[in-house]
N, C-alpha and C positions, 0 to 999 in steps of 0.2 A: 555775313558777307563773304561769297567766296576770292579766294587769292588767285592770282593768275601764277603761269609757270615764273616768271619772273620774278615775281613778288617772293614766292617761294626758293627758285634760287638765289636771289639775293638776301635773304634773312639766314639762308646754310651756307652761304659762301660757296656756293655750289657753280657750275657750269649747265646751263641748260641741256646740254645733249648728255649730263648724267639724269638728269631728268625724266628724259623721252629713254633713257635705256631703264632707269627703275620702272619705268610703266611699259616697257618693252617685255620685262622678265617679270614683270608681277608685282612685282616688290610695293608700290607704290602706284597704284592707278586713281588717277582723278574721275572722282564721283560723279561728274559733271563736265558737259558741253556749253557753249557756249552758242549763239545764233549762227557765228562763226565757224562755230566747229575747233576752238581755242578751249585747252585743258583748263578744266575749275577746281581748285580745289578745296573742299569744305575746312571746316577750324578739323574735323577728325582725323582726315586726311594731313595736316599739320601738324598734329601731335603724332599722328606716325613716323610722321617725317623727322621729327625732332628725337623719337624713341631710336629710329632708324641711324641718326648722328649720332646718338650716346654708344649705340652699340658699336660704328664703325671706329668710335674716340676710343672703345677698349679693343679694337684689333680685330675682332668677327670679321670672318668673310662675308658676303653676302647670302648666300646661299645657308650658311648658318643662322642669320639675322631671318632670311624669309621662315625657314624652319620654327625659330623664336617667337617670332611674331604668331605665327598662325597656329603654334603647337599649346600654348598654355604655360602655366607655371611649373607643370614637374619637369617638361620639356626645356625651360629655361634656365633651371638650376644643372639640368645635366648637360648643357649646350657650355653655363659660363664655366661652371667645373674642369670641364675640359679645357675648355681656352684660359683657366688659370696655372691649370697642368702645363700647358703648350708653353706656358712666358715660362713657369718655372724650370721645366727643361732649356728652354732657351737661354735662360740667363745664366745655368751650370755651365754650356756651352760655352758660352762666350766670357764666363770667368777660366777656363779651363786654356782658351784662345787667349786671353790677357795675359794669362802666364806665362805661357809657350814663348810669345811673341816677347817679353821682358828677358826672359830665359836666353835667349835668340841674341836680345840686343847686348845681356853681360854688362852691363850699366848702371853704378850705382844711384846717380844723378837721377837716372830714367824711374827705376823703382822709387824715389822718390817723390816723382813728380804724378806719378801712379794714382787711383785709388785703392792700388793690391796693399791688401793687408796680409802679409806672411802670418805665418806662426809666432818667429822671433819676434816680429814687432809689437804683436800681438801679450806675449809673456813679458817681453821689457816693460810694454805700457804698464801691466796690470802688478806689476813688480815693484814698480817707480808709484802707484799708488796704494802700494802697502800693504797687496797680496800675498802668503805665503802658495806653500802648497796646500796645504787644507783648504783657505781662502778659495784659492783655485777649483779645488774640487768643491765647495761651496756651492762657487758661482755657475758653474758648469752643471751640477744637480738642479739646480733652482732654473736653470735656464730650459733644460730637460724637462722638468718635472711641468713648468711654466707653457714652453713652446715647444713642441719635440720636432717640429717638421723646421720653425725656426733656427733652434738649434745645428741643424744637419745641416740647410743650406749655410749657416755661420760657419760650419766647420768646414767644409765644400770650399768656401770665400776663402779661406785659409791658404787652399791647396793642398790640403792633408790626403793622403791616399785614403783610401777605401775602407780598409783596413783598422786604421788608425781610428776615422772615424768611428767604425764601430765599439772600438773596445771602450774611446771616449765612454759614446753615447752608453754603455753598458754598465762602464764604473759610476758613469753620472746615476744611473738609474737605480743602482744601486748603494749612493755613495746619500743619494735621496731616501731610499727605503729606510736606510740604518736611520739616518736624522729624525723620518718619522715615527718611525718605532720609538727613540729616547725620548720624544716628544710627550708620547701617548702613556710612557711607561714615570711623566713627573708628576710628583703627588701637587694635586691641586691647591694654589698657594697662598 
């Protein structure tokens, strides 16, 4: 039983005249006329349209989403890869602007009321629950060793320069190597 444009924009919460523009630009063209001359659209037509909402739910432009649709699977991992790259840059950004703007205000109240997680607050926590510095390098190796891109945007979340990040990630990696070596090097017990 085909849907009428209605039917279909009210199951997406849609506006009709987004509708008449997906099938203006391609994106979405109903399979079907009607005696009328009213847009039909099939169940297949529907499940595009519903593929078509997941991808605009993760942020895809259009023109990326028709790309998607009509390119295949190797095309679609390097369309969402991209667009996961985009939010991850975005979000350094606008941790970066979070700061600034806290920085700006000189506000202890304000940092507080924050989700910035500084550095200090960061070592206090992990201090108060019983971290040394070994601990620390511990946790930092295993996080490294665990999630390495993870790691970096945590360190990023921080506010740590550049810099700093690096040597982190560099002692973690190596603070990792030694652990696995002592590991390999116990006699079986």
């Amino acid at each position: 039983m085909p849907y009428t444009i209605s039917q279909i924009a009210d199951k997406f919460g849609l506006a009709r005249s987004t509708l008449l523009y997906y099938d203006r630009i391609g994106l979405l063209k109903p399979r079907e006329r009607s005696g009328a001359d009213y847009r039909l659209y099939s169940e297949d037509d529907r499940r595009r349209m519903e593929e078509i909402s997941r991808l605009r739910g993760a942020g895809l432009p259009l023109r990326a989403i028709a790309k998607l649709l009509d390119g295949g699977s190797s095309r679609r991992a390097e369309i969402l890869h991209r667009r996961l790259q985009d939010i991850n840059d975005e979000i350094q950004r606008l941790r970066r602007q979070q700061s600034f703007i806290v920085s700006l205000l000189n506000d202890g109240a304000i940092v507080r009321s924050t989700r910035l997680l500084t550095k200090e607050k960061w070592v206090r926590c992990l201090r108060k629950a019983g971290l040394d510095e070994e601990g620390m390098a511990r946790w930092h190796a295993e996080f490294e060793m665990s999630s390495p891109e993870a790691h970096q945007d945590f360190l990023e979340s921080l506010g740590l320069a550049p810099e700093e990040i690096r040597l982190i990630r560099e002692g973690s990696r190596k603070h990792g190597a030694k652990r696995q070596t002592k590991e390999k090097e116990k006699p079986a017990g």
